[in-house]
Structure formats: structure tokens, C-alpha cells
The first five atom37 places (N, CA, C, CB, O) and aatype in JSON, in Angstrom:
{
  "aatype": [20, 20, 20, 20, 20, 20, 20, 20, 20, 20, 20, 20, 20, 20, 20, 20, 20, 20, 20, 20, 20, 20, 20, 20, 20, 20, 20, 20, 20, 20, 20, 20, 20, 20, 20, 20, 20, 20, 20, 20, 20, 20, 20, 20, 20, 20, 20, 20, 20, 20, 20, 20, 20, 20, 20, 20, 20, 20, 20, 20, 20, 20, 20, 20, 20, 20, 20, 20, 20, 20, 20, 20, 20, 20, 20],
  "atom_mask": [
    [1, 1, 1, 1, 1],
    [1, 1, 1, 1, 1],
    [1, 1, 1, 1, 1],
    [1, 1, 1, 1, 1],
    [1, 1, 1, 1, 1],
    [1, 1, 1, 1, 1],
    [1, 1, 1, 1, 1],
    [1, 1, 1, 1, 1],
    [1, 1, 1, 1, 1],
    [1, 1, 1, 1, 1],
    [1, 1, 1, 1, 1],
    [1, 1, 1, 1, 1],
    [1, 1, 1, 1, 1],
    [1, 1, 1, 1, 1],
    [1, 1, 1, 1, 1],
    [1, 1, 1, 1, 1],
    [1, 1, 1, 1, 1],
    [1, 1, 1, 1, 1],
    [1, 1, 1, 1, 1],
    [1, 1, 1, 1, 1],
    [1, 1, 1, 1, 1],
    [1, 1, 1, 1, 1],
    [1, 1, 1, 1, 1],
    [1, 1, 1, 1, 1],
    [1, 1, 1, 1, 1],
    [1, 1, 1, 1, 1],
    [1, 1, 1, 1, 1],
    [1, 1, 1, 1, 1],
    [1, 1, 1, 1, 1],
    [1, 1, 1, 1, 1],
    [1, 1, 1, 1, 1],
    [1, 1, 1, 1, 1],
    [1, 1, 1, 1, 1],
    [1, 1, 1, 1, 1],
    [1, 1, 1, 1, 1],
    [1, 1, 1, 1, 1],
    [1, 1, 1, 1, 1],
    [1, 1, 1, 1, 1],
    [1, 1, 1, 1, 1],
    [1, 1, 1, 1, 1],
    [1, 1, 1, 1, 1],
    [1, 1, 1, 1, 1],
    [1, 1, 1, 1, 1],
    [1, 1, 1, 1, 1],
    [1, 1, 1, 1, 1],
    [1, 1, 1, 1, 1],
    [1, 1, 1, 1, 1],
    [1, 1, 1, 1, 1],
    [1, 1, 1, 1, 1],
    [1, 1, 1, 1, 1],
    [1, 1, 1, 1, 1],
    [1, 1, 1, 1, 1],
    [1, 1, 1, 1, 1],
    [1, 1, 1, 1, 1],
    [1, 1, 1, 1, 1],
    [1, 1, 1, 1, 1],
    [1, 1, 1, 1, 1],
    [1, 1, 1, 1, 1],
    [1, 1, 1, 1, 1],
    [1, 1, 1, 1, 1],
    [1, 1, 1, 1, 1],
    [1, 1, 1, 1, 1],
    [1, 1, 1, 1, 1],
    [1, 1, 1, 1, 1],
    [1, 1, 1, 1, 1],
    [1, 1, 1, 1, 1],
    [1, 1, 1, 1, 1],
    [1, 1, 1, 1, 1],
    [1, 1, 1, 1, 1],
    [1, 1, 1, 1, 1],
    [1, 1, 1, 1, 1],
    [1, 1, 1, 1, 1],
    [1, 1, 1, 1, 1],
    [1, 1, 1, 1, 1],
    [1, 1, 1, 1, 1]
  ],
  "atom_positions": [
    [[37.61, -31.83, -20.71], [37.78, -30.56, -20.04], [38.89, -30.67, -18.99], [36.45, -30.11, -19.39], [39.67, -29.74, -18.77]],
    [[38.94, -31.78, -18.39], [39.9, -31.85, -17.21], [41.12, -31.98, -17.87], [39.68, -33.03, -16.16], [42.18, -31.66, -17.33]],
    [[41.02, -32.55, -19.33], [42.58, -32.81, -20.09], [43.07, -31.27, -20.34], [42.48, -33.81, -21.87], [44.16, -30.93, -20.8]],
    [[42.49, -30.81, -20.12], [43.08, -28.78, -20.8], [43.38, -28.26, -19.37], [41.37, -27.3, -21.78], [44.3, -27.49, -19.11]],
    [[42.56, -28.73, -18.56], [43.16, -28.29, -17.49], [44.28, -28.59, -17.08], [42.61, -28.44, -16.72], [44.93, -27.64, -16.64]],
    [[44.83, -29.76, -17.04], [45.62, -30.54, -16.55], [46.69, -29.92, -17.38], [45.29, -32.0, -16.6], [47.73, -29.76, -16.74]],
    [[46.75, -29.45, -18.87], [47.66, -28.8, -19.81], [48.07, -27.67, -19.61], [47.27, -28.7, -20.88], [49.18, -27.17, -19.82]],
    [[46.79, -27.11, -19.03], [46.79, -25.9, -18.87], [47.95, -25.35, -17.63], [45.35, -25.61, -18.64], [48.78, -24.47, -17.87]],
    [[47.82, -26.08, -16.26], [48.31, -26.08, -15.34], [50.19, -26.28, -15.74], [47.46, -27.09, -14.54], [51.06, -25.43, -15.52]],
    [[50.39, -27.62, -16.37], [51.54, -28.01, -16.91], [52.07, -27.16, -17.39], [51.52, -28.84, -17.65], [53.05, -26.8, -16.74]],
    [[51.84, -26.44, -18.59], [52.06, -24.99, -19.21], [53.04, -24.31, -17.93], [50.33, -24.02, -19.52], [54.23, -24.28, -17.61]],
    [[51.85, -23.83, -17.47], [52.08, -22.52, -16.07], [53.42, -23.23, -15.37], [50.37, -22.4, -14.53], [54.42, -22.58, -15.06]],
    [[53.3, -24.53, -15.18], [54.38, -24.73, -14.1], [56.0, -24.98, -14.66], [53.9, -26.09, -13.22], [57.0, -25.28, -14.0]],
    [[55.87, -24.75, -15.99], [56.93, -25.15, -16.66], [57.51, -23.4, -16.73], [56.52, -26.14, -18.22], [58.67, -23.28, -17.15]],
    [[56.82, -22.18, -16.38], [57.23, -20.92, -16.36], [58.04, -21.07, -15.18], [56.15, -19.86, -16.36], [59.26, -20.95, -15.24]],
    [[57.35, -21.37, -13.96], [57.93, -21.25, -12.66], [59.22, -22.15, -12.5], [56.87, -21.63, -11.62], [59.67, -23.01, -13.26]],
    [[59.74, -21.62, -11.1], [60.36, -22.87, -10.26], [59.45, -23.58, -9.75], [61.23, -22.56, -9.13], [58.26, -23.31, -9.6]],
    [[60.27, -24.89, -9.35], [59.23, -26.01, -8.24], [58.57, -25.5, -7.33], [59.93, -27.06, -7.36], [57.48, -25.94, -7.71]],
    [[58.36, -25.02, -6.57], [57.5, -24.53, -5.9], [56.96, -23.63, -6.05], [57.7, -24.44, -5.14], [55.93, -23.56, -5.39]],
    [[57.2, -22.7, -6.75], [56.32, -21.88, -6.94], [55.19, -22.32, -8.25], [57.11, -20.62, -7.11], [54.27, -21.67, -8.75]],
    [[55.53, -23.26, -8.45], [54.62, -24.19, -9.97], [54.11, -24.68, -9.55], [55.04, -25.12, -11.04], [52.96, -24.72, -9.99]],
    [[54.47, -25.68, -8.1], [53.6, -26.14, -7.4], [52.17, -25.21, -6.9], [54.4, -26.57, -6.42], [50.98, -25.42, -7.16]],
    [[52.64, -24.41, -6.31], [51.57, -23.55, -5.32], [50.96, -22.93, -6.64], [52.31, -22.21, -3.97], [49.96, -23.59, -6.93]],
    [[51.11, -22.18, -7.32], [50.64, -21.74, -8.85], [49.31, -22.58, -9.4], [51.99, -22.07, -10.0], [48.1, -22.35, -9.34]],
    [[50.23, -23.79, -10.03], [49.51, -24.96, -10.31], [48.53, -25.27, -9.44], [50.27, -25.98, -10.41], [47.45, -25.15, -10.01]],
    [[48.39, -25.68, -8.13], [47.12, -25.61, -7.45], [46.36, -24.54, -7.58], [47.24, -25.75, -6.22], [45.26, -24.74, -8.09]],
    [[46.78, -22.92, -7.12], [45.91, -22.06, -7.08], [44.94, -22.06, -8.95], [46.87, -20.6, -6.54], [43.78, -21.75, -9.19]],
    [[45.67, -22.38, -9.6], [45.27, -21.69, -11.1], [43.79, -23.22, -11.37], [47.29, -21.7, -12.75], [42.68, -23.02, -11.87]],
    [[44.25, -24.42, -10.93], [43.86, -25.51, -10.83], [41.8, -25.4, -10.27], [45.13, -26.21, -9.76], [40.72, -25.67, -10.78]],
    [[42.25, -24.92, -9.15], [41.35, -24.74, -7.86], [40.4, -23.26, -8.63], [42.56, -24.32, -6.04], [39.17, -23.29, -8.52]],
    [[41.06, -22.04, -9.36], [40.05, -21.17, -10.14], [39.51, -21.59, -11.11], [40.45, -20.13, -10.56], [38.42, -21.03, -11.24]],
    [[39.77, -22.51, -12.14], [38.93, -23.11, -13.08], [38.17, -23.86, -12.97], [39.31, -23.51, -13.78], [37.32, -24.07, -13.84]],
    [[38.25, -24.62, -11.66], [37.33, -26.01, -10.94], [35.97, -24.97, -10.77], [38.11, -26.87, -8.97], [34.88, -25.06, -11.34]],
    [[36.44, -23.94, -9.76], [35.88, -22.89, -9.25], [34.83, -22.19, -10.45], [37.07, -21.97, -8.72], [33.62, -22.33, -10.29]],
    [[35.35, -21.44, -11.66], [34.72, -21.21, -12.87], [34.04, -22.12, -13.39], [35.45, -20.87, -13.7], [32.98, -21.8, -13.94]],
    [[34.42, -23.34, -13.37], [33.33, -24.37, -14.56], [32.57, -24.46, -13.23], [33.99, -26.27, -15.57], [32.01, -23.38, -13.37]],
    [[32.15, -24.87, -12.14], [31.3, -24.83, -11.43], [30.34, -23.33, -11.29], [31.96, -25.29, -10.36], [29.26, -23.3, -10.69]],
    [[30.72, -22.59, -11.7], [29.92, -21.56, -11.36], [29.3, -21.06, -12.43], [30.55, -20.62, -10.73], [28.4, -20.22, -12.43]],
    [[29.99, -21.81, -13.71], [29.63, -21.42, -15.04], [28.41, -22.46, -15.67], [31.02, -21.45, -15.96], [27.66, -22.41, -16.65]],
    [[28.63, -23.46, -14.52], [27.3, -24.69, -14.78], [28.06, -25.81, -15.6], [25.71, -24.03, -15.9], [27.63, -26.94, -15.38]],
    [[28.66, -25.77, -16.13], [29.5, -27.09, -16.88], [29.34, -28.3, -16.43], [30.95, -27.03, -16.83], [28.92, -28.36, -15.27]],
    [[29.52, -29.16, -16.9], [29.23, -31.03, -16.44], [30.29, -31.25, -17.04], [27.78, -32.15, -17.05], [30.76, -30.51, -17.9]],
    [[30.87, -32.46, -16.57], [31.51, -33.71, -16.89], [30.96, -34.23, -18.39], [31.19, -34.81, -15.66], [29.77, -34.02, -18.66]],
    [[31.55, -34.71, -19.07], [31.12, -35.38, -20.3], [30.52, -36.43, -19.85], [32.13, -35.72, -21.28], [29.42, -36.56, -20.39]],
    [[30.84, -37.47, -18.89], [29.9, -38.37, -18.28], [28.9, -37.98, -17.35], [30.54, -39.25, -17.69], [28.06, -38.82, -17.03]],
    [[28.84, -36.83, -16.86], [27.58, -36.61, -16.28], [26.46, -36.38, -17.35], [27.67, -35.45, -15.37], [25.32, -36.85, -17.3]],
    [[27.24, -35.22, -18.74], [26.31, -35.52, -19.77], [25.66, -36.13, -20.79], [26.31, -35.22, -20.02], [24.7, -35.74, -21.46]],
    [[26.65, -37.69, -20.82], [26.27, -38.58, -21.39], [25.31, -39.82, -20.56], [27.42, -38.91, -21.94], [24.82, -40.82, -21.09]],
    [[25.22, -39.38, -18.95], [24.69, -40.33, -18.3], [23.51, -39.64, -18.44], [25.21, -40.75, -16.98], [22.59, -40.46, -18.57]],
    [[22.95, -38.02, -18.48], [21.73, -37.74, -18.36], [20.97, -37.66, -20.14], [21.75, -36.29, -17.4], [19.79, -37.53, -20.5]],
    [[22.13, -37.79, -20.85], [21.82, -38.33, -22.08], [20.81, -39.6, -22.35], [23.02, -38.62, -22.54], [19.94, -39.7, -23.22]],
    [[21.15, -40.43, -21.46], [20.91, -41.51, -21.29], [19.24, -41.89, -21.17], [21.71, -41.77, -20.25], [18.53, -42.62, -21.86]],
    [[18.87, -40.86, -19.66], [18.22, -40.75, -18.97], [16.71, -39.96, -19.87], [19.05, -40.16, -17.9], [15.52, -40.13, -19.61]],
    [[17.13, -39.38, -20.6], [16.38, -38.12, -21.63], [16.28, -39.25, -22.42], [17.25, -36.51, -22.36], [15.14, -39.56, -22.06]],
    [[16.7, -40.41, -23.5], [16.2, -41.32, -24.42], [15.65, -41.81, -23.64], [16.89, -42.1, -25.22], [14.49, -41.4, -23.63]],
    [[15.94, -42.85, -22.56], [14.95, -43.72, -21.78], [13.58, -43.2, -21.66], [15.43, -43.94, -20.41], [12.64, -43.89, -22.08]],
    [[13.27, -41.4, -20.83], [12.15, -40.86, -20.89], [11.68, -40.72, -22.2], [12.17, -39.81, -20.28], [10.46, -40.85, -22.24]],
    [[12.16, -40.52, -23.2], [11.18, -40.17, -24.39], [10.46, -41.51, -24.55], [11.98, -39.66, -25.87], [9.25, -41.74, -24.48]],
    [[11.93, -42.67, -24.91], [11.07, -43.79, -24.98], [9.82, -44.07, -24.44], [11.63, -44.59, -24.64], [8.78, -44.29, -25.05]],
    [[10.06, -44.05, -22.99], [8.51, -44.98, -22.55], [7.6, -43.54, -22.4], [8.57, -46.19, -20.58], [6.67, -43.85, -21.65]],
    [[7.51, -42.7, -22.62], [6.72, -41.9, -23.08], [6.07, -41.98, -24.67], [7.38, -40.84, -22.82], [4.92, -41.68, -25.01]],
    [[7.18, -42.48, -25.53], [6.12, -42.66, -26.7], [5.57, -43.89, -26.6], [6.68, -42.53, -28.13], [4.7, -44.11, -27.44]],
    [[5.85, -45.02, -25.64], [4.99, -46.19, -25.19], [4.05, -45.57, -24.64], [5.55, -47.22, -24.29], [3.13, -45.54, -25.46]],
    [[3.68, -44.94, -23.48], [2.57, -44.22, -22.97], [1.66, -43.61, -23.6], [2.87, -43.47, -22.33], [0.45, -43.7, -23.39]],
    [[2.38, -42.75, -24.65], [0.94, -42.35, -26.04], [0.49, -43.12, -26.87], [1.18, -41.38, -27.14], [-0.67, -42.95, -27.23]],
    [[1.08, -43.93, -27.3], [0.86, -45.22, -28.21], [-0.44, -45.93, -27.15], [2.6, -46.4, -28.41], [-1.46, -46.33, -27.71]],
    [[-0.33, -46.01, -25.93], [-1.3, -47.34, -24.92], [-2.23, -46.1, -25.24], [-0.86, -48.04, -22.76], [-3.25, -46.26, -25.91]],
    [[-1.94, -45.1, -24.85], [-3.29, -44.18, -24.83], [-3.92, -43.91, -25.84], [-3.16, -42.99, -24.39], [-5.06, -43.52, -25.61]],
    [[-3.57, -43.97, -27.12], [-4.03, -44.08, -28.11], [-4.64, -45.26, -28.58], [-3.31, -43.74, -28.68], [-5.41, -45.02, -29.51]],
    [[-4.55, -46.65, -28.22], [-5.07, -47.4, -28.12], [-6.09, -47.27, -27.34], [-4.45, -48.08, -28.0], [-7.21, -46.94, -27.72]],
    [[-5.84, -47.46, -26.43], [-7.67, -47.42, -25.45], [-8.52, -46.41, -25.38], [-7.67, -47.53, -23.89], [-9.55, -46.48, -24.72]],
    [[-8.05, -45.06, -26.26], [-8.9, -43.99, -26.61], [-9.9, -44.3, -27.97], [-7.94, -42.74, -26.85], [-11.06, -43.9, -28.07]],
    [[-9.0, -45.32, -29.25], [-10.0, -45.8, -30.49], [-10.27, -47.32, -29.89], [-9.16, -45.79, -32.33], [-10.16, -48.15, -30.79]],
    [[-10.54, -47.79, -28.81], [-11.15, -48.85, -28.58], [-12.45, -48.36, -27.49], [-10.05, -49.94, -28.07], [-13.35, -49.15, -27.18]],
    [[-12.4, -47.09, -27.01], [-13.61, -46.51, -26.46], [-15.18, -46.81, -27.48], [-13.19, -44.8, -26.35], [-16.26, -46.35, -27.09]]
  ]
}
């Protein structure tokens, strides 16, 4: 996502002069930061770290039904 941005910006500043591509480029930069934050978006590593986090929980959750299922047919 940040690579399109970063394209995106490049694009724009290649319309302008230097400074005004500059100041452009930040403002246009700073509204999409602005939009994916407000639009809820993650990082690909934020969503591959809570990726992460979601297998780990299932895992020891199907360890947890498995024990409980054990000591429920050993009642």
C-alpha cells in the first residue's frame, strides 16, 4: 500500500515544478495516510502479525477441547 502511495505521489510531482511537487506531494501524501486511517486499513505486517496471533489462538484452543474432552470421558 505504501508502494502506490509512494507512486502515486511521484506521478503528481512529475506534473508540477519543484516546489510546488514538493508541497503537493506532502499534502496528497498526508490525505491518503489520513484516508487509510480512517478507512481502518493495516499494514500488511500488522496483518500478518495478527495473522499470526489468530493460528496461535485457535491452536491452543483446540488443545483446550481436546484436555476437556479427555477428562469429561474419564469422568
Amino acid at each position: 500500500m505504501q508502494d502506490e502511495l509512494n507512486k502515486l505521489t511521484q506521478q503528481l510531482s512529475k506534473l508540477f515544478d519543484n516546489q510546488i511537487a514538493s508541497d503537493t506531494e506532502q499534502h496528497v501524501h498526508q490525505l491518503v495516510q489520513s484516508y487509510i486511517q480512517k478507512m481502518g486499513f493495516v499494514s500488511r505486517e500488522e496483518f500478518d502479525a495478527q495473522s499470526a496471533v489468530l493460528q496461535r489462538s485457535r491452536e491452543k484452543l483446540k488443545q483446550l477441547e481436546q484436555r476437556l474432552d479427555t477428562i469429561e470421558r474419564n469422568r
